[in-house]
C-alpha positions as YAML, in Angstrom:
chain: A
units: angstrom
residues:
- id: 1
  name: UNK
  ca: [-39.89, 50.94, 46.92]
- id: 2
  name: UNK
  ca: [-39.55, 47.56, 48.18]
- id: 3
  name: UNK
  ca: [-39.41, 44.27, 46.34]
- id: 4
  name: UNK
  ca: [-38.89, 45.70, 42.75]
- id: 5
  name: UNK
  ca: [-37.63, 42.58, 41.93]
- id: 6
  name: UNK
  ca: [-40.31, 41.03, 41.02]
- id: 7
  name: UNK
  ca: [-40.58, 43.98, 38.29]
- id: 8
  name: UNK
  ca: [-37.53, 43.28, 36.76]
- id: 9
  name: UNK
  ca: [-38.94, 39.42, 36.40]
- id: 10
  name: UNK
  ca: [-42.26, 40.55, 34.32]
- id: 11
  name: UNK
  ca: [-40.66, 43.52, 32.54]
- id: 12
  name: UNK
  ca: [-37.28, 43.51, 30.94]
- id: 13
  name: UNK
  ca: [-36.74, 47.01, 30.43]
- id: 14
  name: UNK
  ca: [-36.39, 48.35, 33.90]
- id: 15
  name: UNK
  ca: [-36.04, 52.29, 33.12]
- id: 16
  name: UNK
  ca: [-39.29, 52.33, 31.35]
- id: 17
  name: UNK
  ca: [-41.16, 50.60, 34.37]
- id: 18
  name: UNK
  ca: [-38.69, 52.42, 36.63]
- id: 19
  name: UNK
  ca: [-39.95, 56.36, 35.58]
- id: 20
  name: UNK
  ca: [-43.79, 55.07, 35.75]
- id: 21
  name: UNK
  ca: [-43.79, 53.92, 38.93]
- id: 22
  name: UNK
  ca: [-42.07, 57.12, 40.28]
- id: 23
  name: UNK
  ca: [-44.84, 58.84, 38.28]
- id: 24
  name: UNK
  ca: [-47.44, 57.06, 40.56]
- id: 25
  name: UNK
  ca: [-46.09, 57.97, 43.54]
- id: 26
  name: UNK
  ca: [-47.88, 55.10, 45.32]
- id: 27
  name: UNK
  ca: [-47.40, 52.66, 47.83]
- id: 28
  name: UNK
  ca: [-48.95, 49.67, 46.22]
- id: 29
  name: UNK
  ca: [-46.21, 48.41, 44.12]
- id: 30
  name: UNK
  ca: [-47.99, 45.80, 42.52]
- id: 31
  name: UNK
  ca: [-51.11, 47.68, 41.92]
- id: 32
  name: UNK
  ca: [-49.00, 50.07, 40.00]
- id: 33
  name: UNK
  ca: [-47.24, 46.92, 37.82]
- id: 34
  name: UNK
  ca: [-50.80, 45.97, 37.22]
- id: 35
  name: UNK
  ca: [-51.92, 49.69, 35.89]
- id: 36
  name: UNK
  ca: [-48.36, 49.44, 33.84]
- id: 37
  name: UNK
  ca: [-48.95, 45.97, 32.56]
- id: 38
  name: UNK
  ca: [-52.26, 46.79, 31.26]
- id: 39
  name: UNK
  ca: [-50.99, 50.62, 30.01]
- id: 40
  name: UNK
  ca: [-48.80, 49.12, 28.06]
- id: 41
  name: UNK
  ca: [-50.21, 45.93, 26.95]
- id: 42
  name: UNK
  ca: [-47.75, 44.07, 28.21]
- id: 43
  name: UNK
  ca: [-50.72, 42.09, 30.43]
- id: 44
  name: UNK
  ca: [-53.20, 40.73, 28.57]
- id: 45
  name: UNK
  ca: [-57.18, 41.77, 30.43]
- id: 46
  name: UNK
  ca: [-59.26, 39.17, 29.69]
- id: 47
  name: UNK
  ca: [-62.42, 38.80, 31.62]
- id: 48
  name: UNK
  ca: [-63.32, 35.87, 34.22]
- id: 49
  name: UNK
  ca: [-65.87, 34.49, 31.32]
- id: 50
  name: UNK
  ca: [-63.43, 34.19, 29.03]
- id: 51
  name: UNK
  ca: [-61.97, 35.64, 25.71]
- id: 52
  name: UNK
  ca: [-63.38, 37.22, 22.80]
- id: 53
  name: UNK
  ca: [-61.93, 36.02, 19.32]
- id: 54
  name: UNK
  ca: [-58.26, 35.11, 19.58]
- id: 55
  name: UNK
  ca: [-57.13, 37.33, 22.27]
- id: 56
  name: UNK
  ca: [-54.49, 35.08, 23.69]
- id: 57
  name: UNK
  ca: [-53.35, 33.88, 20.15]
- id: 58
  name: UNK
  ca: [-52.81, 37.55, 19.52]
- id: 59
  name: UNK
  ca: [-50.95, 38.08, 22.19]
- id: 60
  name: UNK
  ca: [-48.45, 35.40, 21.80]
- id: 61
  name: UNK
  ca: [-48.03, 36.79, 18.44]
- id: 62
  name: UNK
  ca: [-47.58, 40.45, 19.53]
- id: 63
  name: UNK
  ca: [-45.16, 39.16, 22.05]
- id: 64
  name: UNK
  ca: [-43.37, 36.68, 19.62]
- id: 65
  name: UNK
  ca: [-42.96, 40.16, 17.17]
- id: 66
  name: UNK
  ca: [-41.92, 42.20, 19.81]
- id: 67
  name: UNK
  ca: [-39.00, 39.89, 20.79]
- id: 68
  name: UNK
  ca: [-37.89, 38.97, 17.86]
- id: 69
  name: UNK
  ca: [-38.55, 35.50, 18.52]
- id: 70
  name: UNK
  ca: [-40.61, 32.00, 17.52]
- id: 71
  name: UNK
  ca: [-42.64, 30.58, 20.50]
- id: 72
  name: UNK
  ca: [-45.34, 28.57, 17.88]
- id: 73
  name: UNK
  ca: [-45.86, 27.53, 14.91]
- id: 74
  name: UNK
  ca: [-49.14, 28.38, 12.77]
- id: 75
  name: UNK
  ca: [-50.52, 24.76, 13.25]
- id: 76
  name: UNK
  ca: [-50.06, 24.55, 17.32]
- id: 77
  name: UNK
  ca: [-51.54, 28.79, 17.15]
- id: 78
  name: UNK
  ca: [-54.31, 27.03, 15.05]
- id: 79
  name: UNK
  ca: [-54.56, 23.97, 17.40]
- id: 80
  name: UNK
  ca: [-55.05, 26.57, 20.59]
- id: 81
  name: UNK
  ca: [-57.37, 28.61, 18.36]
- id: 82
  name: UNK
  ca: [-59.33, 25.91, 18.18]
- id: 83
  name: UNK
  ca: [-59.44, 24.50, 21.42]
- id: 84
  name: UNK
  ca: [-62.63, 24.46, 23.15]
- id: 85
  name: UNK
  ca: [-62.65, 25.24, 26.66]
- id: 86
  name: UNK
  ca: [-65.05, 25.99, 29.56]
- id: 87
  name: UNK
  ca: [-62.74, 27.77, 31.74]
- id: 88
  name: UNK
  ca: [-59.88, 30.32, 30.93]
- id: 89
  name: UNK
  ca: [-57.46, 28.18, 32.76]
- id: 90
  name: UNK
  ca: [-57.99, 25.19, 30.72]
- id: 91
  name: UNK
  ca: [-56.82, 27.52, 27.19]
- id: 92
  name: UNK
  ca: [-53.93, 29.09, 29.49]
- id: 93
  name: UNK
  ca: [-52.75, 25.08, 30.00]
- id: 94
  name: UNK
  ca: [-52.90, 24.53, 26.69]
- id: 95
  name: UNK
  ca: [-51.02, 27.52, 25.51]
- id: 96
  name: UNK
  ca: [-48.24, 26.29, 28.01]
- id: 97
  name: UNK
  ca: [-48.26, 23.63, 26.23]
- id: 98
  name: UNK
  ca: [-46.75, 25.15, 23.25]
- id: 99
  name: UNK
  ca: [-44.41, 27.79, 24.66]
- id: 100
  name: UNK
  ca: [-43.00, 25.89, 27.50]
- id: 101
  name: UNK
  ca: [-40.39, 23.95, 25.11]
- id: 102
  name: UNK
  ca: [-39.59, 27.40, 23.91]
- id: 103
  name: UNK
  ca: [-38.81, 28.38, 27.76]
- id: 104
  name: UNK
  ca: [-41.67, 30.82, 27.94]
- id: 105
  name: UNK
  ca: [-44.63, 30.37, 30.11]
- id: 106
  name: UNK
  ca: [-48.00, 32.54, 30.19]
- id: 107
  name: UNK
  ca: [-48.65, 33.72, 33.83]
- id: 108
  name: UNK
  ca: [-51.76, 35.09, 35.42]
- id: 109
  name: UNK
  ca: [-51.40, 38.05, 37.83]
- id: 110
  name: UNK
  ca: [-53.05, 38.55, 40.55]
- id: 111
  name: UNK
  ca: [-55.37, 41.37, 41.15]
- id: 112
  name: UNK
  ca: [-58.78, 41.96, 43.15]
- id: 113
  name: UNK
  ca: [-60.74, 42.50, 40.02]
- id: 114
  name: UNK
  ca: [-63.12, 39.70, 37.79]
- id: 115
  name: UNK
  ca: [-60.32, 39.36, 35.06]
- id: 116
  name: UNK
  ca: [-57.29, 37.97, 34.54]
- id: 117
  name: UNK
  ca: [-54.31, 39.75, 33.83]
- id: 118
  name: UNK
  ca: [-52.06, 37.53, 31.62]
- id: 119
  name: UNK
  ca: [-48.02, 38.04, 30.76]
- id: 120
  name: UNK
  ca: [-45.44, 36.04, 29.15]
- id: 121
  name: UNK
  ca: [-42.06, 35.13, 30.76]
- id: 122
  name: UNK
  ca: [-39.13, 32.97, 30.87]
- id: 123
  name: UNK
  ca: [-39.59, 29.72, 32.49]
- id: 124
  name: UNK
  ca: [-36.21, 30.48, 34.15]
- id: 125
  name: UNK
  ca: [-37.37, 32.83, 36.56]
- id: 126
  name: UNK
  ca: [-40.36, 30.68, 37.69]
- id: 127
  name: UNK
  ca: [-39.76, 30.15, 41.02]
- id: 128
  name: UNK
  ca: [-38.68, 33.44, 41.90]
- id: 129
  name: UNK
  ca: [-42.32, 34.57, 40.11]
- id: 130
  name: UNK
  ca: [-44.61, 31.80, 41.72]
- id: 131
  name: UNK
  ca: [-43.07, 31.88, 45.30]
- id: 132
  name: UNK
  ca: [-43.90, 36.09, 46.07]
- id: 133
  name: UNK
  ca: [-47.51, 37.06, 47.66]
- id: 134
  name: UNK
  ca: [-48.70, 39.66, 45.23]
- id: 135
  name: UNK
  ca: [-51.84, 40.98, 46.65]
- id: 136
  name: UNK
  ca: [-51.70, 41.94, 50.33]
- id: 137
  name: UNK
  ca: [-55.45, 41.84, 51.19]
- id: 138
  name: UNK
  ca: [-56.39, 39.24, 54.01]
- id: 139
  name: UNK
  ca: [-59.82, 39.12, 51.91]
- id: 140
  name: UNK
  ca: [-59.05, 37.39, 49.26]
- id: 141
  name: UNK
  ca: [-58.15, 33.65, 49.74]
- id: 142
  name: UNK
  ca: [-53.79, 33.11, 49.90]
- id: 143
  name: UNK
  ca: [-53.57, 31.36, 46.64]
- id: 144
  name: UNK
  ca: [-55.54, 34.07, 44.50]
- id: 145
  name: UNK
  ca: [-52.85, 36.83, 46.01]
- id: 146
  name: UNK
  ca: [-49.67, 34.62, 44.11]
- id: 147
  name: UNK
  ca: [-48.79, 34.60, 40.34]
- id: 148
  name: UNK
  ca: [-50.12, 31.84, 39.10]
- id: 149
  name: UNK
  ca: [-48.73, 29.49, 36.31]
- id: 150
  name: UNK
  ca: [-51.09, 26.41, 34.81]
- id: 151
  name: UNK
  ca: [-49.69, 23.63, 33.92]
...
């Protein structure tokens, strides 16, 4: 399967995502990351409108426990909780805010559906994550098709 790569970026445990893509059996690799991402909750859906509650507060959290590390503290989770926003992109900024001094950045993924698909991942591997053309669908306008990271 070509350009698994960008796999090994998003997800750090490589056998897991390894034995569900063979499951698939498909030839959209990054349709399949998508489907695994959300399957696992290791994307976060949230629709084009915007969240419900805390969902990206939660998800730092779930992310911070199943790592084993600190990316916020409770006042700068409170802050972002209380942010008020018109567009999704505006919270994402703010979140990257707070986890970019920890080396951690919350990504968007692309995908031809009205919702974003969110992750966490090391700043590190930024421009190998920003610089590869996700979505191969001439529809959709080139920067939509990219993993995107607001800042």
């Amino acid at each position: 399967m070509p350009d698994q790569g960008i796999a090994q970026l998003i997800f750090p445990n490589s056998k897991e995502v390894k034995a569900f893509l063979k499951d698939q059996g498909s030839y959209d690799l990054h349709e399949d990351l998508l489907k695994y991402g959300l399957a696992t909750k290791q994307f976060l859906y949230v629709d084009f409108k915007g969240e419900e509650y805390q969902e990206v507060i939660d998800f730092i959290l779930d992310y911070e426990f199943a790592h084993h590390i600190k990316l916020a503290t409770q006042e700068e989770l409170e802050q972002l909780q209380a942010f008020d926003y018109e567009f999704l992109p505006e919270k994402i900024k703010e979140a990257n805010k707070i986890l970019s001094p920890k080396g951690y950045g919350l990504f968007a993924y692309p995908n031809s559906g009205d919702f974003y698909a969110l992750f966490i991942a090391k700043l590190d591997n930024i421009t190998n994550l920003l610089q590869k053309e996700i979505l191969l669908d001439d529809r959709i306008p080139f920067q939509e098709r990219c993993i995107k990271y607001y800042v």
